[in-house]
Residue, then its C-alpha position, 0 to 999 in steps of 0.5 A: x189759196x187764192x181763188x177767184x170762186x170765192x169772191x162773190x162778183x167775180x165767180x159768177x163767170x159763164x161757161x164754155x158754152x155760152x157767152x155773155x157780152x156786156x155793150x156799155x159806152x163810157x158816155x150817152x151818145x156812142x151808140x151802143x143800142x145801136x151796136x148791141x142791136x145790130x149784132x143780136x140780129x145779126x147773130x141770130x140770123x145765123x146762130x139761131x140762139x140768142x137772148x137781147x137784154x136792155x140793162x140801161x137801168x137808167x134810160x132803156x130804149x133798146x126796143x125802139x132799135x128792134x122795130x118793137x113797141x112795148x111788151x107785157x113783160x119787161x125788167x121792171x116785172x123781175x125786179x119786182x118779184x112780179x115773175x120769179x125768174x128773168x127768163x120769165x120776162x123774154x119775149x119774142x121779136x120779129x127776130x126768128x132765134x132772138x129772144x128780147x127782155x125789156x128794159x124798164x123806166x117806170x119802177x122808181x130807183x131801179x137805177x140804184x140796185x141793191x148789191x143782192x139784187x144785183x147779183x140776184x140778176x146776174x145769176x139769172x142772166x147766166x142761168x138763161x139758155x141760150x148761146x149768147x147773150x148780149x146786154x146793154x148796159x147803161x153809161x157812166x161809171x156807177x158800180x151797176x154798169x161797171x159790174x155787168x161789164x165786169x162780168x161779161x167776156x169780153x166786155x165791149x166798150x163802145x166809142x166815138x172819134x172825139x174827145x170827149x168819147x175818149x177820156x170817158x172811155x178811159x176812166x170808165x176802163x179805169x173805174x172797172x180796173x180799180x173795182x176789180x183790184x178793189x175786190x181782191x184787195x178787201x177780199x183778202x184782207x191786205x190791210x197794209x194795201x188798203x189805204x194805199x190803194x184808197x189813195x192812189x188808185x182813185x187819183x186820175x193823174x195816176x195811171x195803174x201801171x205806176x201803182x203797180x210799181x210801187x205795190x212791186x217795190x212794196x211787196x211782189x207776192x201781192x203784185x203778182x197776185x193782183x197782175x193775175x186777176x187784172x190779166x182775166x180783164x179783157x175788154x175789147x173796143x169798137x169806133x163807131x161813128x168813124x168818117x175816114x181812116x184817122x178814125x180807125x186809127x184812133x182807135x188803134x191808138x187808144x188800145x196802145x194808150x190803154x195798154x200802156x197805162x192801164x196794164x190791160x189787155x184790150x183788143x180792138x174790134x174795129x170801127x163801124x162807119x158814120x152813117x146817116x141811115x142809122x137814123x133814118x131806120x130809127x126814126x122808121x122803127x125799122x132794124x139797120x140790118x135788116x133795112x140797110x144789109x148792103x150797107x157799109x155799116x152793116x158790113x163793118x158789123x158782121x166783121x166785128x162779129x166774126x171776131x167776137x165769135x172768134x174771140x170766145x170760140x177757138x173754133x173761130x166759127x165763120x158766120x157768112x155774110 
């Protein structure tokens, strides 16, 4: 019987009454720090209950947009089994109801987490009491950052209006797509798919919507049965850094292209304005939000907000501005 429980990544979804969300950037420079920070604070403020995880194994520096220095406890102290539990690891912050784990650049190969060790820590994150939990994961498209987003509902991919940006963002949706058709195919043994998927699938000229028709033309039952999980893919999209309307646009644009060619459902949350005070308030270790709350920026941020709430909860919770 087909059942998403029984495969090990994909079962570990939270519960109705928490949410985690995966911030990720298909390349550095998006400004997704930025974004994860701005919403925690935000959210917190209002909510009262919320758990900050910097998850960029690569390069954290999450801290440095919350106003923070350095902690006692950070990532580093979980994955070497110096505190039994992550929840060990959270810190307060200058935050009343947001709660922080620190990332760590120090422990050697903690880019390269062992599959068990990666599912060891989501377990954790999803064991941690609190209502949302945000994680900033790292960018590129190593199985680490493609899994926590994976894992989250919704995943929340953060781009820029340029070119570069936006291919990257493209193959980073692919590359998770690809992993969770991957999954179910090696899952259940479809021998027949295997070799046909080790060969079209990982073809960037190929879009999956044109793989998913020849898998039609090949056999319907495992069509439907990859189009069913494919479906529980719901990422969703911000434009930071946009400078006019076309910007904004872009990003409309960029779903469509998605939609159309990844056979994802993708929704976009909108865009977050350039602005020069993002820099400033990092430079003076001082949160956005708190710093610049009149702002446009600010302003874009909760509206996005909104609609992350209103995406997991039907009661679309109305936070106030």
């Amino acid at each position: 019987m087909y059942s998403e429980e029984k495969i090990p990544l994909l079962s570990l979804r939270q519960t109705p009454q928490k949410t985690i969300w995966a911030v990720g950037g298909g390349k550095g420079g998006t400004g997704k720090s930025f974004i994860a920070a701005s919403l925690a604070t935000h959210l917190a403020f209002h909510e009262k209950d919320v758990v900050l995880i910097d998850a960029d194994l690569g390069g954290p520096n999450l801290h440095t947009f919350l106003g923070m220095n350095d902690s006692n406890l950070d990532l580093g102290h979980f994955f070497t089994n110096k505190v039994s539990k992550l929840k060990e690891t959270l810190v307060s912050t200058p935050f009343e109801g947001l709660k922080f784990i620190k990332g760590n650049d120090k422990v050697p190969f903690m880019t390269n987490l062992n599959y068990y060790k990666k599912l060891k820590f989501i377990r954790h994150i999803k064991a941690i009491e609190a209502k949302r939990v945000i994680i900033d994961i790292g960018t590129g498209t190593d199985y680490n950052c493609i899994d926590f987003f994976i894992l989250s509902n919704p995943g929340i991919l953060v781009i820029n209006p340029e070119p570069t940006s936006i291919e990257n963002a493209y193959y980073f949706l692919k590359s998770c797509i690809v992993r969770i058709l991957k999954s179910h195919i090696e899952h259940y043994k479809i021998q027949d798919l295997i070799r046909r998927i080790a060969e079209q699938m990982d073809d960037h000229s190929r879009s999956i919507y044109s793989f998913f028709n020849a898998i039609i033309s090949h056999d319907k039952s495992y069509a439907q049965l990859l189009y069913k999980a494919l479906k529980k893919f719901t990422p969703c999209l911000i434009m930071n850094k946009a400078k006019d309307a076309r910007d904004y646009l872009l990003g409309e644009s960029m779903v469509d292209i998605i939609q159309k060619y990844l056979v994802a459902n993708v929704k976009f949350l909108g865009a977050v304005p350039y602005d020069e005070k993002v820099h400033l308030s990092l430079k003076n270790l001082t949160p956005f939000m708190s710093s610049y709350p009149d702002s446009e920026t600010a302003s874009s941020i909760r509206e996005i907000a909104k609609k992350l709430v209103g995406y997991n909860n039907s009661s679309k919770l109305q936070l106030q501005k």
